[in-house]
C-alpha positions in Angstrom: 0.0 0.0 0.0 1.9 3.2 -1.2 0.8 7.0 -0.1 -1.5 7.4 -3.4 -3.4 3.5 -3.5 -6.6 5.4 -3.4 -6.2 6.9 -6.7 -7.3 5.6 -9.9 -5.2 6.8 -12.8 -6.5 6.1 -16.7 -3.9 6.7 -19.0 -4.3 7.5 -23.1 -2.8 8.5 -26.1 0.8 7.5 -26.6 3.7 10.0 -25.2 6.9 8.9 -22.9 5.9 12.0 -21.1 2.4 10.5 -19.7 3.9 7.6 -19.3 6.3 8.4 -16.6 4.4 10.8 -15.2 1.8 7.5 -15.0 4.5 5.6 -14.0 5.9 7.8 -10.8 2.1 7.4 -9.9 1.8 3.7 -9.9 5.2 3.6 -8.0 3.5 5.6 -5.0 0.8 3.2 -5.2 -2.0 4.2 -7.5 -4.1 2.0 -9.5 -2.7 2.7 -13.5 -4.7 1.8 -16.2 -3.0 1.8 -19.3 -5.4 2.3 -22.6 -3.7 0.7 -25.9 -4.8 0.4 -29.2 -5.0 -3.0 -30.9 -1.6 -3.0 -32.0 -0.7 -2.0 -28.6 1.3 1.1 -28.0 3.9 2.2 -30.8 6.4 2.6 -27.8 6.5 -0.9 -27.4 8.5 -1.0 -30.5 10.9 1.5 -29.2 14.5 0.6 -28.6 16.7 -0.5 -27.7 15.2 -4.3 -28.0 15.9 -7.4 -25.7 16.8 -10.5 -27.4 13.5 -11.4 -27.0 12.3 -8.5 -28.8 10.6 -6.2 -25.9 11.3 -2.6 -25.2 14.2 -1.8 -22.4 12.2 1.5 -23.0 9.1 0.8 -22.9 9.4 -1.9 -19.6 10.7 1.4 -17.6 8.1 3.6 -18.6 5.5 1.2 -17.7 6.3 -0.8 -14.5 3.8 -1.3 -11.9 0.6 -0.5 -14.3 -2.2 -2.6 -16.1 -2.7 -2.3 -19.7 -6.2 -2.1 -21.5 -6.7 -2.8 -25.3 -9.5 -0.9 -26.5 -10.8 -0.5 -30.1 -12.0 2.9 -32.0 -15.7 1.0 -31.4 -15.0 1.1 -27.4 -15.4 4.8 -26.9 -18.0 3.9 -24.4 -15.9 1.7 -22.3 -13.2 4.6 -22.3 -15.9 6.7 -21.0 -17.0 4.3 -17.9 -12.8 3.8 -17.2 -12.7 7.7 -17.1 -15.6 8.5 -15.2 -14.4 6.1 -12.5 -11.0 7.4 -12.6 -9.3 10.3 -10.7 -7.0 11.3 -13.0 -7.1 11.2 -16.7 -3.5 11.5 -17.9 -4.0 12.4 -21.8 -1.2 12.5 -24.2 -3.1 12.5 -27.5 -1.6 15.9 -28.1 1.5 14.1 -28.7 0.6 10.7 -30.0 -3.6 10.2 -30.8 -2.7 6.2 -31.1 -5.9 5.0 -32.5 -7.3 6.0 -28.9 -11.3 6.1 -29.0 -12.5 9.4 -29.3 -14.1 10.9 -25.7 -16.5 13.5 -24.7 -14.8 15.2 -22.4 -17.7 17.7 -21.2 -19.7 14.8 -20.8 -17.4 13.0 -18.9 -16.9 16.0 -15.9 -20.9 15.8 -16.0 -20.2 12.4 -14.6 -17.6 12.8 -12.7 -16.9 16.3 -11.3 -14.3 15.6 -9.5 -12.0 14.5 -12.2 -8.2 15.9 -12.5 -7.3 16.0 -16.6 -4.0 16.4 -17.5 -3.3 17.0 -21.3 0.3 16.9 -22.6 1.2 18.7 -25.9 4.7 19.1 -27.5 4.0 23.3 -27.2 0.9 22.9 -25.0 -2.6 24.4 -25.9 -1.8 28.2 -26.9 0.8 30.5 -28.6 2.7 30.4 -31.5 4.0 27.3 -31.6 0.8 25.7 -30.4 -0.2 23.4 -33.8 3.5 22.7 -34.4 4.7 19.0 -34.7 7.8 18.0 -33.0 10.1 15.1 -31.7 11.9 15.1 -28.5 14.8 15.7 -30.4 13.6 19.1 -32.2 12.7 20.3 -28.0 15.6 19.0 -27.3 17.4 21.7 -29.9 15.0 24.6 -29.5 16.0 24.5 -25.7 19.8 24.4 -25.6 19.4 20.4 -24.3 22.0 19.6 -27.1 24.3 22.3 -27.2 27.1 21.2 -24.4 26.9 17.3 -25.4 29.6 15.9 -26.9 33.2 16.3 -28.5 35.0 19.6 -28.0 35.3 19.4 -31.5 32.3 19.2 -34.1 28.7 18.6 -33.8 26.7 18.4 -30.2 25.7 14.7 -29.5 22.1 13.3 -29.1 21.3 10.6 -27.6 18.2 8.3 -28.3 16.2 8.6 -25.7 13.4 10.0 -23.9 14.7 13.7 -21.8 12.4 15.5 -22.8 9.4 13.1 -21.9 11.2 12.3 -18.5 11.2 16.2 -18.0 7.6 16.8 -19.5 6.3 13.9 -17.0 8.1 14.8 -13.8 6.3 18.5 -14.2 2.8 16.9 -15.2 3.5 14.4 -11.9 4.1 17.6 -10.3 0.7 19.6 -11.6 -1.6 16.7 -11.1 -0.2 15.6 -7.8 -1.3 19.4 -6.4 -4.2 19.3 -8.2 -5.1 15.9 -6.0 -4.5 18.0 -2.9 -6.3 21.2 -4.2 -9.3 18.4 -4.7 -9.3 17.8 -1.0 -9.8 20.9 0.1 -12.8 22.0 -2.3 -14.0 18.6 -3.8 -13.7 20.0 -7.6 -12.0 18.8 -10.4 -8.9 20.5 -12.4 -7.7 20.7 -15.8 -4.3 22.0 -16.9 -2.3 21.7 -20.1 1.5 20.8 -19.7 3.8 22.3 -22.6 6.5 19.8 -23.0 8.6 22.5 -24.2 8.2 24.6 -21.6 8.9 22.0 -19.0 12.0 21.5 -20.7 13.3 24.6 -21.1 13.1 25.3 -17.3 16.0 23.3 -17.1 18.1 25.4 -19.2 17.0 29.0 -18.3 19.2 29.6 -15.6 22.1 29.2 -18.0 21.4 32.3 -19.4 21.0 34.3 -16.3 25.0 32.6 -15.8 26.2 34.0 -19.3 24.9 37.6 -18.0 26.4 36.8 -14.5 29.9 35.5 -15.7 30.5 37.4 -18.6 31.3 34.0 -20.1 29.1 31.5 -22.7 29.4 27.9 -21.6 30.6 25.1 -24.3 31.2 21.8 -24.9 34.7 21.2 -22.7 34.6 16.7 -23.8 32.4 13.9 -23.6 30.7 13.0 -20.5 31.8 16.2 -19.2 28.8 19.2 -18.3 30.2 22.6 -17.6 29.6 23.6 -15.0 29.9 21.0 -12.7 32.8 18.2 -11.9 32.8 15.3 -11.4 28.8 15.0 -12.5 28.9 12.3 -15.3 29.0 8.4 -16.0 32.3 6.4 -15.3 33.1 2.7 -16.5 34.2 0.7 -13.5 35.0 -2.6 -12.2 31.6 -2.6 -11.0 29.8 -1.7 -14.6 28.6 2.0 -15.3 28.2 4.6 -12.6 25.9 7.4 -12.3 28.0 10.6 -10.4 25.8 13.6 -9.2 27.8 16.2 -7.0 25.6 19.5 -8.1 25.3 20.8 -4.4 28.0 21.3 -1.7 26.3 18.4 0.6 26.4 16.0 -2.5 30.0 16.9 -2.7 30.7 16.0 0.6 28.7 12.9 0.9 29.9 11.3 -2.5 34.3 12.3 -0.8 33.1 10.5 2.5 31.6 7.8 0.4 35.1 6.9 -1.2 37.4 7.7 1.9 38.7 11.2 0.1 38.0 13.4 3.6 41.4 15.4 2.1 39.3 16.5 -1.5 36.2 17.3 1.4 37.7 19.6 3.1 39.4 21.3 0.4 37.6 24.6 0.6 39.0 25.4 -3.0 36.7 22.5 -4.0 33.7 23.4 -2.3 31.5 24.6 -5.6 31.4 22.8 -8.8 32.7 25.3 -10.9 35.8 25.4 -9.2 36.1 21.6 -9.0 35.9 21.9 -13.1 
């Protein structure tokens, strides 16, 4: 029994983004219904592949959850999941995948108190708000690209899901206060998430550092992101391994972890920047 058992999540359309965001759900506990079309979901045929031909991808973004195959004919059974559910977690903004069409204002007639989250590469206004896009092309309008890689050539991309992690940590966010918001007024919410936006959040502040430091950041090696040290992924004995030493604390836990109390209490090595 996790902290959120009492919810009932339905989750449609076919985006990474509502997938996790599901996904951190189910892992506190709720009750996730996955809707899929007949062919099931295309990320099921995302890789990279085990040798027995399921998706590494798709197996993360999906633990703990049921799956439901519905057909275009089985609008009405979408409509009784829904209007049971609490929270209707709808990526068809990103990815329709054959998913029966729903009346939505029907839907809130029968079930006020439902929380809707809908998920669009640019959300649901603005300029860029009928574009078509890939998590790569958010990944290059917001600077995600720009300081991976090679000192040397072309920024790196690599295949996989960033921007939906980003995009369904921030709708995980919105719909988890709109849970508590329900408590204390009984009513329903709706709110669009702009994957784009939730993205870009992540890169703003580098700006406000080119205005503060007088200095543009760059591309300074592979598996190396200015401005931190040592934040990366290492080959060991052990296999791969994750470093994340953004704040002073994390420095100091991760030099107690390997015995190195003389890089600790270095105090030229307190902040990251100076570590690089």
């Amino acid at each position: 029994m996790g902290a959120l058992s009492h919810l009932r999540i339905v989750e449609i359309g076919s985006a990474a983004a509502t997938s996790y965001c599901a996904r951190l759900f189910a892992d506190f506990g709720a009750d996730v219904q996955k809707v899929e079309p007949q062919a099931g979901d295309p990320l099921r045929r995302t890789a990279p592949l085990t040798p027995q031909g399921h998706s590494a991808w798709f197996a993360f973004l999906n633990f703990n959850k049921s799956s439901v195959v519905l057909a275009q004919r089985d609008a009405s059974r979408l409509h009784e999941l829904i209007a049971g559910c609490d929270i209707l977690l709808d990526g068809r903004g990103v990815a329709a995948a054959d998913c029966p069409d729903i009346d939505l204002d029907t839907i809130r007639r029968d079930n006020p108190g439902l929380i809707h989250l809908d998920l669009a590469w640019f959300g649901d206004r603005g300029p860029y708000a009928d574009f078509a896009a890939t998590d790569s092309t958010i990944r290059a309008l917001t600077g995600l690209v720009k300081l991976v890689g090679p000192e040397q050539g072309p920024p790196m991309h690599a295949p996989d899901f960033q921007v939906g992690i980003l995009g369904g940590l921030w709708g995980f966010i919105a719909a988890a206060a709109s849970v508590l918001g329900r408590m204390q007024d009984g009513r329903g919410r709706e709110s669009h998430l702009s994957l784009f936006e939730a993205s870009i959040a992540v890169t703003e502040y580098i700006m406000f550092e080119a205005f503060q430091r007088g200095d543009i950041m760059r591309r300074i090696g592979v598996n190396r992101f200015w401005p931190t040290f040592p934040v990366g992924i290492y080959e060991t004995r052990q296999g791969w391994l994750g470093v994340t030493t953004v704040t002073p604390a994390q420095w100091r836990a991760f030099c107690e972890m390997l015995g190195l109390n003389e890089l600790r209490d270095d105090p030229t090595l307190v902040m990251g920047v100076d570590r690089l």
